[in-house]
Z-matrix of the N, CA and C atoms (Angstrom, degrees):
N
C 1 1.449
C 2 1.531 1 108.41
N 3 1.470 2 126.96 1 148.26
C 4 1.112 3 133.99 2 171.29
C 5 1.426 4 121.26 3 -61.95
N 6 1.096 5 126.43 4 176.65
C 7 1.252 6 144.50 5 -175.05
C 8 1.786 7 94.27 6 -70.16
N 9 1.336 8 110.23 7 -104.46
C 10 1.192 9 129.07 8 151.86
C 11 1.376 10 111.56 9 1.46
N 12 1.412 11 108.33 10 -58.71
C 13 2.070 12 99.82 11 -176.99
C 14 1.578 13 108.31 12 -71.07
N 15 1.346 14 108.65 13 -11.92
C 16 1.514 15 113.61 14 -171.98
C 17 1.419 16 102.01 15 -89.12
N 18 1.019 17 116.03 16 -30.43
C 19 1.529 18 115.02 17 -170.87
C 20 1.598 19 117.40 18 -94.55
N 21 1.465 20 100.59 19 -21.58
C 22 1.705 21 102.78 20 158.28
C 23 1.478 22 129.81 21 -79.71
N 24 1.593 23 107.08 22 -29.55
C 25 1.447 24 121.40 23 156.19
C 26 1.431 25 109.52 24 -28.80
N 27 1.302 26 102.26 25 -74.97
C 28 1.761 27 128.69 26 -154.56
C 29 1.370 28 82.94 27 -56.58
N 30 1.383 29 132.10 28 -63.92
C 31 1.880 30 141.92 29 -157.38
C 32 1.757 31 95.50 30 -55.32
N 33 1.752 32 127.90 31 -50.90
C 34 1.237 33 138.07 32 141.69
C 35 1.369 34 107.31 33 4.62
N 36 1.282 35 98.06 34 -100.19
C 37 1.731 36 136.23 35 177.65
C 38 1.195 37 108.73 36 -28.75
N 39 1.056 38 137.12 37 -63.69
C 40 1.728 39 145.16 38 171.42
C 41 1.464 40 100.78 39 -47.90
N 42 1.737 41 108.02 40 -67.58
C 43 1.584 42 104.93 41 -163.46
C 44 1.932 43 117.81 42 -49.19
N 45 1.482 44 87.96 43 -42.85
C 46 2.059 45 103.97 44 166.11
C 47 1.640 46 85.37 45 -34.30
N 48 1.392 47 99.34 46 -109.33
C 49 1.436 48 112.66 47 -154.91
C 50 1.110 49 116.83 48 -23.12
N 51 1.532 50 123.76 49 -48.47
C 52 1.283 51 107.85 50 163.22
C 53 1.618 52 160.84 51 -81.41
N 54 1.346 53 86.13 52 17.61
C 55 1.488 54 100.58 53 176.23
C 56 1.745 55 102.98 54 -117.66
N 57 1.267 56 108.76 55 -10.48
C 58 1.303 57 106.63 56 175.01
C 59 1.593 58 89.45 57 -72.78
N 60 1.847 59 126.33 58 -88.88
C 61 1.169 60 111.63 59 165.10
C 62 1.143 61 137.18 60 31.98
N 63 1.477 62 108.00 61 -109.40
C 64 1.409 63 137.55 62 167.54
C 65 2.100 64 121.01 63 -67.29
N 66 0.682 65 91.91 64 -39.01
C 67 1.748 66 81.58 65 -174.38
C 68 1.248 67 104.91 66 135.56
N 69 1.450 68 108.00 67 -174.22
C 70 1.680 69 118.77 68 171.57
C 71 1.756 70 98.34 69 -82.41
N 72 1.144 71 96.12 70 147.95
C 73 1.807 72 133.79 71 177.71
C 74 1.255 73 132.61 72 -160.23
N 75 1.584 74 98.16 73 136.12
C 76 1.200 75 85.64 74 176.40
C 77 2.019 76 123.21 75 -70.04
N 78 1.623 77 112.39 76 -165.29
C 79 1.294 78 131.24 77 -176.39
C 80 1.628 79 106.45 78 -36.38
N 81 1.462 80 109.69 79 -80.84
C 82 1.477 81 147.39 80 168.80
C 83 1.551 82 95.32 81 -13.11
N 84 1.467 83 114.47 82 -65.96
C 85 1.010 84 98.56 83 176.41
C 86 1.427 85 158.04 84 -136.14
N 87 1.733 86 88.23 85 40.29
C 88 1.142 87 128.58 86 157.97
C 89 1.902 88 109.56 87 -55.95
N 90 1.266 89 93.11 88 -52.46
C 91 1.601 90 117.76 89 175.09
C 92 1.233 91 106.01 90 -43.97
N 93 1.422 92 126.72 91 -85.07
C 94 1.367 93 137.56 92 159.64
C 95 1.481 94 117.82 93 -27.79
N 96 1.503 95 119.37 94 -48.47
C 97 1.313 96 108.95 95 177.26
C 98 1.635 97 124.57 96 -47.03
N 99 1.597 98 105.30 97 -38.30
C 100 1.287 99 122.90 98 -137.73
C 101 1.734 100 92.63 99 -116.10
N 102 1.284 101 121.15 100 -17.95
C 103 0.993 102 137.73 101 -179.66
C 104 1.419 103 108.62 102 65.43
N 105 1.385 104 115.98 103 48.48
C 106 1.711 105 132.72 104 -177.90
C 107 1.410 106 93.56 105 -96.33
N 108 1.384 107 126.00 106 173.27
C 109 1.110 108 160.79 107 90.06
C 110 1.088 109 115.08 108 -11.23
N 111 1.542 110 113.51 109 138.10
C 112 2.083 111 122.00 110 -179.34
C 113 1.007 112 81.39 111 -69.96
N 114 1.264 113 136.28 112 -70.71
C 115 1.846 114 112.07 113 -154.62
C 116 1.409 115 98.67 114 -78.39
N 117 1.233 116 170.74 115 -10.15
C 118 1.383 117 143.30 116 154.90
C 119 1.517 118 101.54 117 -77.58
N 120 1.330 119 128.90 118 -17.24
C 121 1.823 120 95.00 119 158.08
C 122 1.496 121 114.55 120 -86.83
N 123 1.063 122 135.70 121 -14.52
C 124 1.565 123 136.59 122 155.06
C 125 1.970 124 102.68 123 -39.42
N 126 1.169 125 99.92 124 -62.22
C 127 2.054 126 95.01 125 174.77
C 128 1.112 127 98.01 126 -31.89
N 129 1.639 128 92.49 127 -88.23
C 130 1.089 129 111.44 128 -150.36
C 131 1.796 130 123.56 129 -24.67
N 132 1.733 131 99.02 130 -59.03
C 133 1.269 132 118.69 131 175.27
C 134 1.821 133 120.18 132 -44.98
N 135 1.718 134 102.00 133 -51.11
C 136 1.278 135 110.10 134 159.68
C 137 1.453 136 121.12 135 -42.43
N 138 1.357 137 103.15 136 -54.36
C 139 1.976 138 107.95 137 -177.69
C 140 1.410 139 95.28 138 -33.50
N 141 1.750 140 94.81 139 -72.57
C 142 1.252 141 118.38 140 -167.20
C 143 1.735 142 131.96 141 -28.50
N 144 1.525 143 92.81 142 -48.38
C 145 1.715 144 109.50 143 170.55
C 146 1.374 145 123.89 144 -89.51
N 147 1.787 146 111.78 145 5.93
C 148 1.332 147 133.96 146 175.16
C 149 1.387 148 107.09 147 -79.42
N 150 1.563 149 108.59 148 -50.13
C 151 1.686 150 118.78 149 167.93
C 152 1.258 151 99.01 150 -68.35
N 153 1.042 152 155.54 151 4.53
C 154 1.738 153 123.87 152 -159.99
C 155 1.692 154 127.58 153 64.52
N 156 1.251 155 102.10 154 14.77
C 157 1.582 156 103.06 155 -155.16
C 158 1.523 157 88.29 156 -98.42
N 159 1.618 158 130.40 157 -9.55
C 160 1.586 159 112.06 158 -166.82
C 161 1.133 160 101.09 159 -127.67
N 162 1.527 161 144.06 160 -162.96
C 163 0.874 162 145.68 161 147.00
C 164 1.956 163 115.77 162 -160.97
N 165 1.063 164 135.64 163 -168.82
C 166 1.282 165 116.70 164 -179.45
C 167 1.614 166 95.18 165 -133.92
N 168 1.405 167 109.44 166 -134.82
C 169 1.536 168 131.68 167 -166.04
C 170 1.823 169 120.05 168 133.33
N 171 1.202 170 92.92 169 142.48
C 172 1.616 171 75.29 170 -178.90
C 173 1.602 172 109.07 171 -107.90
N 174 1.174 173 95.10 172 160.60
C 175 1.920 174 96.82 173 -169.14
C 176 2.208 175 83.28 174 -136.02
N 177 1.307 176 115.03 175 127.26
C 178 1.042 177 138.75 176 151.45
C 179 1.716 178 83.65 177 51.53
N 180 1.395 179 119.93 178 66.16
C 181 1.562 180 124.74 179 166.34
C 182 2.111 181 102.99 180 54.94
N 183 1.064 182 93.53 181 16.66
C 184 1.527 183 89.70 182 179.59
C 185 1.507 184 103.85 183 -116.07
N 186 1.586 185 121.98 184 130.24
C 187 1.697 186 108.78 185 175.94
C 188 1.257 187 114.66 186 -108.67
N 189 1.736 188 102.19 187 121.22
C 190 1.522 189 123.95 188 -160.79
C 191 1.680 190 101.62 189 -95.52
N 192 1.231 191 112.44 190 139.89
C 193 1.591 192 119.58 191 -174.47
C 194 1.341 193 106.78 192 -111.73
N 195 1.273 194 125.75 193 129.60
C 196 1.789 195 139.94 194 176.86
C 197 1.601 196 92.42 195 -132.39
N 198 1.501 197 98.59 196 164.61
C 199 0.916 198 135.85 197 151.22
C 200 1.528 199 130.22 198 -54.98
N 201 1.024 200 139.24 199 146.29
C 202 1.153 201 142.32 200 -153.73
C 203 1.729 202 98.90 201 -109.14
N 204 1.504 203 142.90 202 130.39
C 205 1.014 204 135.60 203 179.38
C 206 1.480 205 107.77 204 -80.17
């Protein structure tokens, strides 16, 4: 695996745990949760919705990210 695929994994990996954790959220503070970068929680999230594992929705023009049941 690449460098890069390893390091979006891991950005992945964090964002999971923390929305399992905590709940659905949006980007902002997914970021903050995970202590990412907006664009490394953008990967991550991407990875994430690459597997099927995320999904979004918007709540009051804001797009909130969960987990996928």
């Amino acid at each position: 695996m690449e460098q890069i695929e390893k390091e979006i994994g891991e950005a992945a990996g964090r964002i999971w745990e923390a929305v399992q954790l905590k709940g659905p959220m949006p980007r902002s503070r997914i970021a903050k949760e995970t202590n990412l970068s907006t664009q490394w929680a953008d990967r991550g999230i991407g990875w994430l919705a690459r597997e099927g594992k995320i999904s979004s929705e918007k709540r009051k023009n804001v797009e909130v990210y969960k987990l996928k049941e």
